[in-house]
C-alpha positions in Angstrom: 13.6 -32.4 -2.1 14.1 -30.2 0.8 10.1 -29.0 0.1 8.9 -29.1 -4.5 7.6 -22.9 -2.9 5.2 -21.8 -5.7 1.1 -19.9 -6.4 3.3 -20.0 -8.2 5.3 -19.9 -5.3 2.7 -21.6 -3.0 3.6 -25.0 -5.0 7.2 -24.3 -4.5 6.7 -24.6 -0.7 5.3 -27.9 -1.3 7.9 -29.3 -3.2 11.2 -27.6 -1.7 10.7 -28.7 1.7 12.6 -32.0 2.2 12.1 -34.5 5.4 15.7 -34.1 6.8 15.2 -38.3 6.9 14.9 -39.9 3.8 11.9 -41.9 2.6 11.8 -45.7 2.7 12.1 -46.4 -1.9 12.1 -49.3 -4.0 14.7 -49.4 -6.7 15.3 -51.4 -9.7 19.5 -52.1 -9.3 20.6 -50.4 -12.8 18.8 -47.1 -11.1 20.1 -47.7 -7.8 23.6 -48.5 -9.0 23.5 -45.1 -10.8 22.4 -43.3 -8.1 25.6 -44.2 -5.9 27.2 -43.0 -8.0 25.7 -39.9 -8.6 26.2 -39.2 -4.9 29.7 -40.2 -5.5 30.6 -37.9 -7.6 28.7 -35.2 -6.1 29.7 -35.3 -2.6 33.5 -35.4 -4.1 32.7 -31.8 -6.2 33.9 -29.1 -3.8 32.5 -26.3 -6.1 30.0 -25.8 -9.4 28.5 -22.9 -11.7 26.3 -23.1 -13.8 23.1 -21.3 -16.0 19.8 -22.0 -15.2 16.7 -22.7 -16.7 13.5 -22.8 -14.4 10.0 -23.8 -16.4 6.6 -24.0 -14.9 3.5 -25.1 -16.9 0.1 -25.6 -15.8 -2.0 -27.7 -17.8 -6.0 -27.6 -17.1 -9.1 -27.7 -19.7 -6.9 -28.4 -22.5 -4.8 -25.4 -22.2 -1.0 -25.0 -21.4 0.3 -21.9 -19.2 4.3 -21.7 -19.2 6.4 -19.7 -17.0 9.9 -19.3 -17.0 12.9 -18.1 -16.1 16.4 -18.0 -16.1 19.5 -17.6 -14.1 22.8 -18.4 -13.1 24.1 -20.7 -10.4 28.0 -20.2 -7.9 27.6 -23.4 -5.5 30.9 -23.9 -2.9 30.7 -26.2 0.4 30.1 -26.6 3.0 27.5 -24.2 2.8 28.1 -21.3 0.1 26.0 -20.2 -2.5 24.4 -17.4 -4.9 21.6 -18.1 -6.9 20.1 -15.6 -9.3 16.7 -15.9 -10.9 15.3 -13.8 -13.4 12.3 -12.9 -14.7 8.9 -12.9 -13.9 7.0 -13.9 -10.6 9.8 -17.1 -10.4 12.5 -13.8 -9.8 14.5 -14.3 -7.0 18.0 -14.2 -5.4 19.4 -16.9 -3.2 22.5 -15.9 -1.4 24.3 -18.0 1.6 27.9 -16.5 2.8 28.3 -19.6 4.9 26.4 -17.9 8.4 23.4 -16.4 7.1 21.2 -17.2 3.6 19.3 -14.4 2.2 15.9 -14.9 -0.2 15.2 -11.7 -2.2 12.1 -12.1 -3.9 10.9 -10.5 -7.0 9.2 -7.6 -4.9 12.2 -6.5 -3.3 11.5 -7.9 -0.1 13.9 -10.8 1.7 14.1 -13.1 4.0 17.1 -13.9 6.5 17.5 -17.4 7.8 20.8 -18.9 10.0 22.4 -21.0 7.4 23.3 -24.6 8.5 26.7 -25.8 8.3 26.1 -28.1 5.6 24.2 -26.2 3.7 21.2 -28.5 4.2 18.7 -25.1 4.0 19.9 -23.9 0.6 17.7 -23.9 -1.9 16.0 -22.3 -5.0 12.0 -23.2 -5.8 12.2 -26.5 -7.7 16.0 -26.2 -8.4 17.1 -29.8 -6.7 20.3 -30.2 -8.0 21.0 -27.3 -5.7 20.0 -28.7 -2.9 21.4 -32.1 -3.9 24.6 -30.9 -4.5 25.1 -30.2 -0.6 22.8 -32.9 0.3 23.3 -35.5 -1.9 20.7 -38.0 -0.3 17.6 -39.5 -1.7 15.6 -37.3 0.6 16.4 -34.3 -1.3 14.8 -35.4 -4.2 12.0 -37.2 -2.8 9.6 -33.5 -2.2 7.3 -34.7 -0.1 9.6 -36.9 2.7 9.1 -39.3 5.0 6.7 -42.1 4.7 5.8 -41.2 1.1 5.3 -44.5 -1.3 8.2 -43.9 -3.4 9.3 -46.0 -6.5 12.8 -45.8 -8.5 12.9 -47.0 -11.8 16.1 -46.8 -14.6 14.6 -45.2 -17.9 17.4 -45.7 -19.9 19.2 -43.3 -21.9 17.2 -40.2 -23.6 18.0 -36.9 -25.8 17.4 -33.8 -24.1 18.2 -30.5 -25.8 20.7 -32.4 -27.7 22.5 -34.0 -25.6 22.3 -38.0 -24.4 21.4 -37.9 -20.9 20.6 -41.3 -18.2 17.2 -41.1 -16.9 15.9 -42.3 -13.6 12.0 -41.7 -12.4 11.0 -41.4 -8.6 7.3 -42.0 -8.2 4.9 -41.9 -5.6 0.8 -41.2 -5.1 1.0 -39.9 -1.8 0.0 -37.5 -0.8 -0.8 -36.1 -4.4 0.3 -38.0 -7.8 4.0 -37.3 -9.0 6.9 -38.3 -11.0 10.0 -36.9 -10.7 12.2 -37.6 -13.2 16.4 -36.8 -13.6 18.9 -36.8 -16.0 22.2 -37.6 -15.5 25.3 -36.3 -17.7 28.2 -38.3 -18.8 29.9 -36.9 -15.8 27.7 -38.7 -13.2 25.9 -35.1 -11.9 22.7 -33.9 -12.6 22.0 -31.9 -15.1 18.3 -31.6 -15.1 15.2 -32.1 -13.3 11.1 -32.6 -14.3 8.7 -32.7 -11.6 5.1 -33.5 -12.7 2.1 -33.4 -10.4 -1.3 -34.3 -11.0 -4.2 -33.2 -9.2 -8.2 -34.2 -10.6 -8.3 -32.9 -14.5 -5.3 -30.6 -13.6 -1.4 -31.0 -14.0 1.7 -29.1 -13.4 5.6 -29.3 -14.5 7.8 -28.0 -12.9 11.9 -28.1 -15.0 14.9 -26.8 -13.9 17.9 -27.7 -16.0 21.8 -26.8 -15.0 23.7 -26.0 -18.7 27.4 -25.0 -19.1 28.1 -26.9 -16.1 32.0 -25.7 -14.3 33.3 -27.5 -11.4 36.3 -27.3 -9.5 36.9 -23.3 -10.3 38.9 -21.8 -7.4 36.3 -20.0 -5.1 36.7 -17.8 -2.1 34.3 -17.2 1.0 34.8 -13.4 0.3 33.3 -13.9 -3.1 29.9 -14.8 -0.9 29.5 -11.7 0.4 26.3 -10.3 0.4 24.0 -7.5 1.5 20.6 -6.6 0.2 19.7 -3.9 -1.7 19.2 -0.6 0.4 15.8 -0.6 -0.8 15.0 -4.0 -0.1 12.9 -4.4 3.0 13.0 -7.3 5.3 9.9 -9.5 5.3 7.8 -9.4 8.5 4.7 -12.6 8.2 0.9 -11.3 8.5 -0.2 -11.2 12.2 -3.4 -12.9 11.2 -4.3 -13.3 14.9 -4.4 -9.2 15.3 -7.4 -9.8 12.6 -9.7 -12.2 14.8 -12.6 -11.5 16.5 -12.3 -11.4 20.3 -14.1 -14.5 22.0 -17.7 -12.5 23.2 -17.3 -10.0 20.7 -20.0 -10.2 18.1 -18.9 -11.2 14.5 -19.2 -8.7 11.7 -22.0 -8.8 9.5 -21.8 -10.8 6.4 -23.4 -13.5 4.0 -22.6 -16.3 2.6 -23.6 -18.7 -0.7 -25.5 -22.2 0.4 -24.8 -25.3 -1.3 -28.5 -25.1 -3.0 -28.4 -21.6 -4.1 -29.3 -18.2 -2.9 -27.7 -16.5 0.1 -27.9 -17.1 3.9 -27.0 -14.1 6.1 -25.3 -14.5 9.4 -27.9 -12.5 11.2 -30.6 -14.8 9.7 -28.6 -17.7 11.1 -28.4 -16.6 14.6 -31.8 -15.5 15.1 -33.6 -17.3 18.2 -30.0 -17.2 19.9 -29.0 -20.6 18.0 -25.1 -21.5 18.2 -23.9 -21.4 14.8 -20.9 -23.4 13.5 -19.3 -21.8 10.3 -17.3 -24.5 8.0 -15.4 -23.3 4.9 -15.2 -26.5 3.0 -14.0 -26.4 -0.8 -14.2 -29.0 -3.4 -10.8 -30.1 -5.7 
């Protein structure tokens, strides 16, 4: 979807930035069919609420570690929105007034970001059926774009939280295993959304359900407004560079494990005036 950020927010980077062009899919017809008219009805809702429920679990050596989190959801297009997560590392607050978006994150820091007229850059972690709702493309559920291998396939009708809800999964194994897989309401609109990634002996899920689902309430630009709080401060990125060693400066002392065992130290490596080559390498 428009990238599925999260470490926990490390993996939400990869899967809620979305190729702006949609992947090339194969899709049975009943799934296809459906889908249509998913994007029917969702390009034809001018505005939705809702609650929401985010869920992460991480699955490795037989034991399960869930996260998550609730919130509410105001959605209005072209391009408005507020999104309010709480709870734990997932907290965060979404907010587009139709000219700029602003991401508060759970340690009262934001980002501020030009917000595009369609609301293409609007979205919440692993939320899709935000972003869908102003995109309502393949490509914004497909998290990891263009020139992924990915399948559609009808699953029929299932029983989620009580209520009978159309399935569909979207399945690729590039560049790492995953199925995502949505439910549809009665309605034609999604309702939820389980992402599931699988990496070596290790797998994640990733959930994010809409419930007491509104459309068509009368909303306002002005009730967009937003500022952060006075004690927020605006994000500034690392400057990683400022760290590096100068070219000709010599390196700082340190030492390193070896692949056989035991220690090798970087002034044991460069005596007799041998150019050394340093590669980090890690393994799964």
């Amino acid at each position: 979807m428009t990238a599925i950020r999260y470490a926990p927010l490390a993996a939400a980077a990869l899967l809620v930035s979305v190729a702006a062009a949609a992947p090339a899919a194969r899709a049975d017809e009943k799934a296809d069919a459906l889908l249509k008219q998913v994007a029917a009805k969702t390009t034809a809702t001018k505005t939705l609420s809702a609650d929401l429920e985010m869920t992460m679990t991480r699955q490795a050596g037989g034991q399960a570690q869930p996260t998550r989190s609730t919130g509410t959801v105001k959605l209005m297009k072209p391009n408005f929105a507020r999104i309010t997560i709480t709870g734990g590392p997932l907290a965060q607050t979404v907010a587009s007034n139709g000219k700029d978006i602003y991401v508060l994150t759970a340690n009262n820091q934001y980002r501020k970001k030009a917000a595009n007229a369609q609301g293409r850059n609007i979205e919440a972690l692993w939320a899709m059926p935000i972003a869908y709702f102003f995109n309502p493309t393949l490509s914004s559920l497909a998290p990891f774009g263009q020139g992924a291998d990915v399948q559609t396939r009808y699953l029929g009708r299932q029983t989620v939280d009580g209520a009978s809800l159309e399935a569909v999964a979207v399945s690729g194994e590039k560049p790492i295993a995953h199925t995502i897989t949505l439910f549809i309401g009665p309605d034609k609109l999604f309702r939820r959304v389980r992402v599931d990634l699988k990496q070596g002996n290790s797998s994640t899920r990733y959930e994010a359900a809409l419930k007491n689902i509104r459309v068509g309430t009368p909303m306002t630009a002005a009730s967009f407004a937003y500022a952060p709080p006075k004690t927020a401060k605006a994000y500034e990125p690392p400057d990683f560079e400022a760290k590096l060693v100068p070219v000709g400066q010599k390196a700082p002392e340190f030492s390193l494990p070896t692949p056989t065992g035991g220690t090798l130290a970087l002034a044991d490596a460069v005596k007799g005036k041998k150019a050394t080559v340093i590669n980090f390498w890690f393994y799964g």
